[in-house]
N, C-alpha and C positions, 0 to 999 in steps of 0.2 A: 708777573702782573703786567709790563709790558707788553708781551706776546697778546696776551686774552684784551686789554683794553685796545691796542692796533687792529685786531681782529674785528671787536665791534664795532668801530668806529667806520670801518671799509664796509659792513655790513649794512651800517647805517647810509654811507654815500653810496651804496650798490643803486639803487634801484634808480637814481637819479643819472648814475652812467653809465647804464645799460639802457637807459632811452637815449640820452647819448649818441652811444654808441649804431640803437637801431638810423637814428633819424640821421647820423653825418656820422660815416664810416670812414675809416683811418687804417693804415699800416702800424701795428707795433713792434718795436724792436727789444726784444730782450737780449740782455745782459749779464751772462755767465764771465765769469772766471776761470775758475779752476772746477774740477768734477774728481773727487779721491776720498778715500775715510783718515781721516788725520784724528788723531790723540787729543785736542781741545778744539774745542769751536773756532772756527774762522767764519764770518762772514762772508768772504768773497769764494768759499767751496762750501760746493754741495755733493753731497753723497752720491756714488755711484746708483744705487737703491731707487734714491730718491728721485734722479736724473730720468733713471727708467721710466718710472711713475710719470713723469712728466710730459718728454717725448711721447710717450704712449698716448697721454690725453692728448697733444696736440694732432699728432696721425692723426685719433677714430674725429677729431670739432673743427681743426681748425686746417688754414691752406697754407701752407707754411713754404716758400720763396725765398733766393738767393737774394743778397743785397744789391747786385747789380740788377736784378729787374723790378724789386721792388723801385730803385730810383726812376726805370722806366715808367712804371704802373702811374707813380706819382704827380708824372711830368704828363701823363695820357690823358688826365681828363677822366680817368674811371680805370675805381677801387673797387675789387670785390671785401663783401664782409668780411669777419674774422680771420682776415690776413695778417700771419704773421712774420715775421724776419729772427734767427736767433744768431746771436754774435757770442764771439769770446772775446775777453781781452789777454795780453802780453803773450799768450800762446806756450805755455805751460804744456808737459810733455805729457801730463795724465788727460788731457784732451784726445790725446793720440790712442793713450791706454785706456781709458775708460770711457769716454764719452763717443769717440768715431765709432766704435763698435755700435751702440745703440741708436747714434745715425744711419749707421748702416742695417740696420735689423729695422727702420721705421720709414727709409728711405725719405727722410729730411735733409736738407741740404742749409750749411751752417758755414758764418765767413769766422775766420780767426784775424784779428789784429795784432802784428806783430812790427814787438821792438826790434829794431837789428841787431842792438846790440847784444843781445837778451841769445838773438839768433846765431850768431858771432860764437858766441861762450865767450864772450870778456867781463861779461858780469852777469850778474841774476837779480830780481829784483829785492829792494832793501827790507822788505815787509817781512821775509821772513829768515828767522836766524837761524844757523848751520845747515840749510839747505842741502840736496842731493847735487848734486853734478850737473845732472841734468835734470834740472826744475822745469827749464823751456825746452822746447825743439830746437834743433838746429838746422840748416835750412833741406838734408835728406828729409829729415821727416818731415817737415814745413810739404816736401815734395808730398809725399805720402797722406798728409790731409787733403790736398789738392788732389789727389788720384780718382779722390771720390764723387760722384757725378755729385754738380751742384755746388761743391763747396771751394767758399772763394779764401783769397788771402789779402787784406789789409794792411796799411801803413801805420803803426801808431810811435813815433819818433824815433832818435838813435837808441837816446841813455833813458827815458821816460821821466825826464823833468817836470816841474813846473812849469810851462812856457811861459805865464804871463810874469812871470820873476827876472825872467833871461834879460838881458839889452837886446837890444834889436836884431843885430849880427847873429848871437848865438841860437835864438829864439829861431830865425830864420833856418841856419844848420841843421839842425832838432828837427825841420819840417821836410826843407828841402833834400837835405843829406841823406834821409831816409829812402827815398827815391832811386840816392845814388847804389846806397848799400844794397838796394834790392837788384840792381840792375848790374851790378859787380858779382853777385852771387848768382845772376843767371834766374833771377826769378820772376817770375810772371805774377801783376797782383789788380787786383779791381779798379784802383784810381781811387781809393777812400781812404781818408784820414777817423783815426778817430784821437781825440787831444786827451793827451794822457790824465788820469786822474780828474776830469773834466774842467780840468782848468782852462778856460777861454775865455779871450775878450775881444771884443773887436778886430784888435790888432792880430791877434791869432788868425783868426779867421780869414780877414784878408790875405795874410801871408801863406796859411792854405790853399784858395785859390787862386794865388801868385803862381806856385807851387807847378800848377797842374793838375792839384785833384780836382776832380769831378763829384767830392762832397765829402762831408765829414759829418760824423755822430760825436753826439755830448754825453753827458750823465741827465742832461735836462729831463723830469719825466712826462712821462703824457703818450700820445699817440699821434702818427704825422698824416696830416689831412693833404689833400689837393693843395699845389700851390704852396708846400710846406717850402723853407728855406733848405736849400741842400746842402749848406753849411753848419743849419744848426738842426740833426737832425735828432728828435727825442729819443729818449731808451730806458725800456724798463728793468730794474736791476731785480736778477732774482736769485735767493740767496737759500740756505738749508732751512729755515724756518717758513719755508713755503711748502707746507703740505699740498694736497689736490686743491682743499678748499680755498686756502689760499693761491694758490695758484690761478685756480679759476676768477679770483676774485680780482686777482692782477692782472688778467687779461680783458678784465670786462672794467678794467680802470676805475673799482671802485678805491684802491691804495693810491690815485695820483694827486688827491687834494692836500692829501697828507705828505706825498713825498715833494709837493712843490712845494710846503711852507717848510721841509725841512734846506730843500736845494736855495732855498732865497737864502737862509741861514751861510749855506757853505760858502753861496758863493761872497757873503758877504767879509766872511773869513779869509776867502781867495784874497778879493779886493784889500781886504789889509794888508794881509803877508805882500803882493804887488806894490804896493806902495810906500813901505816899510823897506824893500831893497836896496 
């Protein structure tokens, strides 16, 4: 019942954000996770299947860009249409196995953001129990998505904490320290953060571009216009309950009225648990 009333409801905002969209056009950045067929539903994977379905419609509609020149386009004064940007987070190993293949069969170019520690093997992320070994890449294969024309690699903290939880120091670590693991391991990365879990507050963000990066992505939704902040930059999350239709309909932003009254919620959640430490 969910699914079909979310459905209509973006049916009903469609036509209002696809004018939108004609009259003041934006970069969208989608927000994959994982890409695998697992035994119960997870929301942060979507099916190899499905993935395909996907890539394919973006190749034959849309312009689809690494994250380092979307940041350029941005800064330029001029957006083309139906540009899109597609990310992953934590850098999970079936990216490698299922998903770079179909990049490469659609020649789309896609950044992964990656934990170090995640990268490391000292740990795996806590979402899911008894995990394989290797959930994430490590940093060869980290190598090996990078081999691929186009596709970049991101910062997303050591451990993938809550930052705005941290005191100052460690919050700091988690950002900065990131930087150093990637540069201990000999690796080459775009200069973009993205804040784990999209927890960020002000203080986050400064501390990012303390850092050195040259921009960070949130969970925030919507689309990034001329003049967007490069700290706070939006991202659409897309998940297995996105058919084509849906799909289409998330790209043309008729799911963003809906998914920003639900991100006011999170982050108001955020805001507690922060202040509760």
């Amino acid at each position: 019942m969910k699914v079909s009333l979310r459905t209509i409801l973006a049916w009903i905002c469609w036509p209002m954000a696809r004018l939108a969209n004609l009259g003041s056009p934006g970069i969208r950045i989608l927000m994959y996770h994982r890409v695998d067929s697992l035994p119960e539903y997870d929301q942060l994977t979507v099916s190899p299947s499905l993935f395909r379905q996907q890539m394919e419609f973006l190749a034959k509609r849309y312009r689809v860009i690494p994250m380092s020149q979307a940041l350029t386009e941005l800064a330029s004064g001029k957006i083309t249409r139906n540009t899109v940007v597609i990310t992953f987070d934590d850098g999970y190993h079936d990216n490698l196995v299922h998903a770079l293949p179909v990049l490469k069969e659609f020649s789309l170019p896609a950044t992964v953001f990656i934990t170090t520690g995640f990268a490391a093997r000292k740990m795996q992320h806590p979402r899911y129990a008894n995990p394989p070994k290797n959930l994430h890449m490590d940093w060869r294969e980290i190598e090996q998505w990078q081999a691929h024309e186009g596709n970049e690699v991101g910062a997303h903290s050591r451990t993938h904490p809550y930052l705005s939880r941290l005191p100052d120091e460690q919050s700091v670590e988690e950002i900065s320290g990131c930087l150093n693991d990637f540069a201990r391991a000999g690796m080459s990365h775009n200069g973009i953060f993205c804040y784990p879990s999209g927890d960020v507050t002000d203080r986050e963000a400064r501390y990012v571009q303390e850092a050195g990066y040259i921009a960070a992505v949130t969970v925030s939704p919507g689309v990034n216009y001329l003049g967007a902040n490069r700290y706070w930059l939006r991202r659409t999350e897309i998940t297995d309950r996105d058919d084509i239709s849906s799909f289409r309909l998330k790209l043309d932003g008729a799911f963003d009225f809906m998914h920003v009254m639900l991100h006011v919620r999170r982050q108001r959640q955020f805001a507690r648990a922060a202040h509760a430490k």
